[in-house]
Structures are given as structure tokens and as C-alpha cells.
C-alpha positions in Angstrom: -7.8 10.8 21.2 -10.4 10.1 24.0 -13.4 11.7 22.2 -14.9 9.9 19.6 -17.1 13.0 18.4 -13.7 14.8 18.4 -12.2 13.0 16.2 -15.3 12.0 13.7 -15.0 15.7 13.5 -11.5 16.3 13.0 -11.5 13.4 10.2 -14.7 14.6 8.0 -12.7 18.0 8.1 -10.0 16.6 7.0 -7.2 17.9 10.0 -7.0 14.3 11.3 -6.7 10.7 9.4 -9.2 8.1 10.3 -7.7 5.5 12.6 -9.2 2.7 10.3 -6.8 4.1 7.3 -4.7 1.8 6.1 -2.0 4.5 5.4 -1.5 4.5 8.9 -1.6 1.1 9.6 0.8 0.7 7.4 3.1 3.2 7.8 3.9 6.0 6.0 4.9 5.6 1.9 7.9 6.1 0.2 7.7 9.4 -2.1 8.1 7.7 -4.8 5.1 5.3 -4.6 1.9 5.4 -6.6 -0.4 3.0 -5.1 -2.7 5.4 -3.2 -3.0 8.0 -6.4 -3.7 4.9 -8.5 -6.2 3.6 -6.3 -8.2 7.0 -5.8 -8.5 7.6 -9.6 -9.5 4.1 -10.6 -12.3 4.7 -7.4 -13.4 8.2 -8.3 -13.5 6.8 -12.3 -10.2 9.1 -13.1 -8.1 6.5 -14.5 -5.9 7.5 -16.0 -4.8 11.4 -15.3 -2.4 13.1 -16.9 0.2 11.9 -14.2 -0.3 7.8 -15.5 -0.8 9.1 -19.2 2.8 10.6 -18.5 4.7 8.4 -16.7 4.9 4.7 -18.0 4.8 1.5 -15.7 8.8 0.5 -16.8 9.7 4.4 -14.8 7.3 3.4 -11.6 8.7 -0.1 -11.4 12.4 1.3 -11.6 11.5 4.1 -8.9 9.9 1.7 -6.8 11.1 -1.9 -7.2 9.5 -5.2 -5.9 12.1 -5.5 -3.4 9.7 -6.1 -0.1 7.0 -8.7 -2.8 10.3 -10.3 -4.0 11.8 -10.6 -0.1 8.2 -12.2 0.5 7.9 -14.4 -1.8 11.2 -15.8 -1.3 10.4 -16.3 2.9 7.5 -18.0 1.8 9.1 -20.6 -0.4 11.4 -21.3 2.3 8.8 -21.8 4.9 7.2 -23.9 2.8 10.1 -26.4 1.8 11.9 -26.4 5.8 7.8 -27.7 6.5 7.8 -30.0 3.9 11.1 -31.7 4.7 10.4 -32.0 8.2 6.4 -33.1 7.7 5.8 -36.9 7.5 4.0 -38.0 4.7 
């Protein structure tokens, strides 16, 4: 949007998202994910609703496994031993 009044006023209303969220720097979540509830309770002193009081952390990790932490975790390994075999010391 080229107005910037436009928007601040389209965000504080709520019928636009602010360009500095991170929802939408990131992308869109998957249904299933948490992270964004979690975060506004433990911010607005809520921790934890009825939804976290109900649903246990073993249920959230199966709906929403570490696959993408895992996947990173593992790159970085590898980075780090193809630069230390190929680093002098």
C-alpha cells in the first residue's frame, strides 16, 4: 500500500496485518500449530487457558513434529564438519 496513514489505520482496526508481523514474514502457520496462541497468553499473563490445561505437550508435539528444527540442526552439523575438514589448522 502507498499510504502509510492508510494502512496505520487499516492495522489499529484490525482489517490489515502490520507489515512488521512476523506472521507474515514468515509465512502463514500450519493449523495445527500453537506458537502464536502460546505466545499471546504468556504476554497478556493468560498462561495457561483452558486450551493448554486441555491439551498436553506429548499431543502438540505429535500434531506438529520437529521435523524443520531437526532438518536444521542436522544442515548445521554438516556445514560445520565439510568446514572443518577442509579448514587448515
Amino acid at each position: 500500500m502507498r499510504s502509510v496513514a492508510l494502512r496505520m489505520i487499516l492495522v489499529a482496526t484490525g482489517r490489515n496485518r502490520s507489515p512488521v508481523d512476523l506472521a507474515t514474514t514468515f509465512g502463514e502457520h500450519p493449523k495445527t500449530g500453537v506458537f502464536f496462541a502460546y505466545q499471546n497468553e504468556v504476554l497478556r499473563g493468560r498462561f495457561p487457558s483452558k486450551f493448554f490445561q486441555n491439551h498436553p505437550l506429548s499431543e502438540i508435539l505429535r500434531a506438529n513434529p520437529p521435523t524443520y528444527f531437526r532438518r536444521n540442526i542436522e544442515n548445521i552439523v554438516a556445514v560445520a564438519r565439510a568446514h572443518t575438514k577442509s579448514s587448515p589448522c
